[in-house]
C-alpha positions in Angstrom: 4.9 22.0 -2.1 1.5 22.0 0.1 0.5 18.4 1.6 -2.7 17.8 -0.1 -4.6 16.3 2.5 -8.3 14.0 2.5 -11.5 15.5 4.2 -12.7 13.4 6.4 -15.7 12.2 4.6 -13.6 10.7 2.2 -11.1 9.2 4.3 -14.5 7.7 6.3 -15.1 6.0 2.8 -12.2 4.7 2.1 -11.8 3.2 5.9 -15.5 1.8 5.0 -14.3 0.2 1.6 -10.9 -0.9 3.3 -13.4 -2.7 6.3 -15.4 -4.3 3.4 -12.9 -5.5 1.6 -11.5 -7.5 4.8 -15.0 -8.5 5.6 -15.2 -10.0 2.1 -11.5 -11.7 2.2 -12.7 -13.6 5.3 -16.0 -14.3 4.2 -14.1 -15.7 0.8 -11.9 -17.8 3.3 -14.3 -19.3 5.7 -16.3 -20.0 2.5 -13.1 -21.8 1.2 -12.6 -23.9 4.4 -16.1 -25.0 4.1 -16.8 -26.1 0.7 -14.0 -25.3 -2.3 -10.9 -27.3 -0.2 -8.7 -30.7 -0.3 -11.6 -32.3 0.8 -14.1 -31.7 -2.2 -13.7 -33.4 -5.6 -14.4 -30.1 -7.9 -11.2 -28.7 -5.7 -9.1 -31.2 -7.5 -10.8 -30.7 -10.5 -9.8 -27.2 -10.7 -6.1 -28.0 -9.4 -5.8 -30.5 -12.7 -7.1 -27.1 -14.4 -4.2 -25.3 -13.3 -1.2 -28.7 -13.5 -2.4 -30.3 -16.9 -2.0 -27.4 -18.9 1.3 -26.3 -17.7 2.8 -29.8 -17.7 1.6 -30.1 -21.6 3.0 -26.6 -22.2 6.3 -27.6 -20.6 6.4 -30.4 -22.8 5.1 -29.0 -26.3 6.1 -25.6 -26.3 8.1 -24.6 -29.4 11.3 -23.2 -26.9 12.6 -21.5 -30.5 9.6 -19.0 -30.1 9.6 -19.5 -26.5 9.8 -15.7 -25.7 7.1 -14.8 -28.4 4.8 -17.0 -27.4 5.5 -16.4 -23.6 5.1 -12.7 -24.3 1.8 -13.3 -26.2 0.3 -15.9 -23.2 1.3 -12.9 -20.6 -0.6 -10.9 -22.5 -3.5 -13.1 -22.8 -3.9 -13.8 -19.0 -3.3 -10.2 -18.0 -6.5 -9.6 -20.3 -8.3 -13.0 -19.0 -7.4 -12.4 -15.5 -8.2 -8.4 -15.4 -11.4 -8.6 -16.6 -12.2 -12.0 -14.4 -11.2 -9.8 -11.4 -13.9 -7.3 -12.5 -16.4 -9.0 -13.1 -16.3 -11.3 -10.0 -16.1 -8.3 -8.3 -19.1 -6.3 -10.0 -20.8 -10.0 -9.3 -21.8 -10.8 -13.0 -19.9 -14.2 -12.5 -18.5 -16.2 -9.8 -16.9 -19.6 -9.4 -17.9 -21.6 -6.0 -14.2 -23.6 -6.5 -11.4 -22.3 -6.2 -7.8 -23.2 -5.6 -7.0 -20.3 -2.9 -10.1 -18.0 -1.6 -8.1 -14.5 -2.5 -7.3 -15.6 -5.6 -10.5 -16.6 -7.6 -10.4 -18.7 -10.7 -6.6 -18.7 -10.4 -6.2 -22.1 -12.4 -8.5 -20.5 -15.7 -6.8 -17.1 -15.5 -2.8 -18.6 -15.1 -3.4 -21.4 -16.8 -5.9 -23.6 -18.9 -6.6 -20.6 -20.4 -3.7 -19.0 -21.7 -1.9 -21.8 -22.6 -4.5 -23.3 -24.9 -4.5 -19.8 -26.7 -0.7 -20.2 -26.9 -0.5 -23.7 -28.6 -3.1 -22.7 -30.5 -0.5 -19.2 -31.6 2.3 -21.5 -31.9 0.2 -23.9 -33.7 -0.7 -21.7 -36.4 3.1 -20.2 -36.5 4.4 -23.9 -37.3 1.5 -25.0 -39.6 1.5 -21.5 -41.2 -2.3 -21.3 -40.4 -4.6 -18.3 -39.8 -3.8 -17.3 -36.3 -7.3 -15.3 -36.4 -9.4 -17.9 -37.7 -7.8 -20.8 -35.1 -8.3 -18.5 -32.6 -12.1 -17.2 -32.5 -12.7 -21.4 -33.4 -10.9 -21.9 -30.0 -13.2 -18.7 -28.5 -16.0 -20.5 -29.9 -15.1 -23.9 -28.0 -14.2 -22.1 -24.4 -17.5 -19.7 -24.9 -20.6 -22.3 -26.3 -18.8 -26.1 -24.8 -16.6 -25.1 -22.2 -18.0 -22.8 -20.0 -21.8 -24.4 -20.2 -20.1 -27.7 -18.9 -17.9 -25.8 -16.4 -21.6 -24.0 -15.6 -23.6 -27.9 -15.6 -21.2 -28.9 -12.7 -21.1 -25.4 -10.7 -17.9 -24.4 -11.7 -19.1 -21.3 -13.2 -22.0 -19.5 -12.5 -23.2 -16.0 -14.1 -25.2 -13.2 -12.8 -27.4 -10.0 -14.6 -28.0 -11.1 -18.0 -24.3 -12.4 -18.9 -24.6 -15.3 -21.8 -22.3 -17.5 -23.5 -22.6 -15.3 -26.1 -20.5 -12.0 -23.8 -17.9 -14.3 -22.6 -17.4 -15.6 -26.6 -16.8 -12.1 -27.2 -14.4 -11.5 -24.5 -12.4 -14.2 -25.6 -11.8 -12.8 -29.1 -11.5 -9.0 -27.9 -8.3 -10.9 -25.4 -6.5 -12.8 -27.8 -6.9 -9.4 -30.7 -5.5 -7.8 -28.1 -2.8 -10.0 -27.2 -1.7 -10.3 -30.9 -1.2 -6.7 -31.8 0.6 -5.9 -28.5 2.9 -8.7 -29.6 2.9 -8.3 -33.3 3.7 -4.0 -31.9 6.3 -5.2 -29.9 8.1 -7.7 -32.3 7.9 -4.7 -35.0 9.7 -2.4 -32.2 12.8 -5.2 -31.7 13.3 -5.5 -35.4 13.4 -1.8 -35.7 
């Protein structure tokens, strides 16, 4: 087998991406030190972000559907969390507060997120409710009340055109998504 190797243009770029990427890390971390730590009130807000929801989950979750709803939450912050990534990285959004510098808007993406589309999944299992309806409601509450107060107190900002409207439709494209990779996978284990 023949070692396929770079040319060295390419391996310039990647060296000059690699470089950036550093630069940007420790840019992210001195902007950290200076304005999003221990010392700063919103820091703490978004640490009770990340706490709250995962003490309430630990307390309320249904641990009969435990897996399914752990499963569908995954699933949900995979989404959430993916597309965060990208778009922090293509600069349409950005949040100034943050709970570690290399890993931006940690406590939303791992957390307060997911877990109130979970209760909400387990909610509508329990109540025999329609999951889809609950749902884009709770879409509709993170996209037009959430974020605009998270925005009001520079929690959130967004770049290029983005709206309330985008982030409303993220939010129901994640948890569709999330359902029918769980409903697919449920089907699979009682086959």
């Amino acid at each position: 087998m023949s070692k396929v190797i770079m040319d060295e243009k390419q391996q310039e770029l990647l060296q000059e991406i690699r470089n950036s990427a550093q630069n940007l890390a420790q840019l992210s971390i001195d902007y950290w030190k200076e304005y999003s730590s221990f010392n700063d009130v919103k820091f703490w807000v978004v640490v009770a972000m990340l706490v709250i929801p995962l003490v309430v989950l630990f307390f309320t979750i249904d641990r009969t559907k435990m897996l399914l709803l752990g499963f569908y939450g995954l699933n949900y912050h995979i989404w959430f969390a993916y597309t965060n990534s990208a778009g922090i990285r293509l600069g349409l959004w950005d949040y100034p507060y943050e709970i570690l510098p290399i890993l931006p808007s940690f406590a939303l993406d791992a957390s307060f997120v997911p877990v109130v589309y979970m209760l909400t999944y387990q909610w509508t299992l329990n109540h025999k409710k329609n999951f889809y309806l609950y749902s884009t409601i709770i879409s509709a509450v993170f996209a037009f009340i959430i974020k605009p107060i998270l925005v009001g107190h520079n929690l959130f900002r967004m770049f290029y055109g983005i709206n309330y409207l985008h982030l409303f439709v993220f939010y129901i494209a994640f948890f569709v998504l999330s359902k029918l990779i769980t409903s697919f996978f449920v089907k699979l284990q009682k086959q």
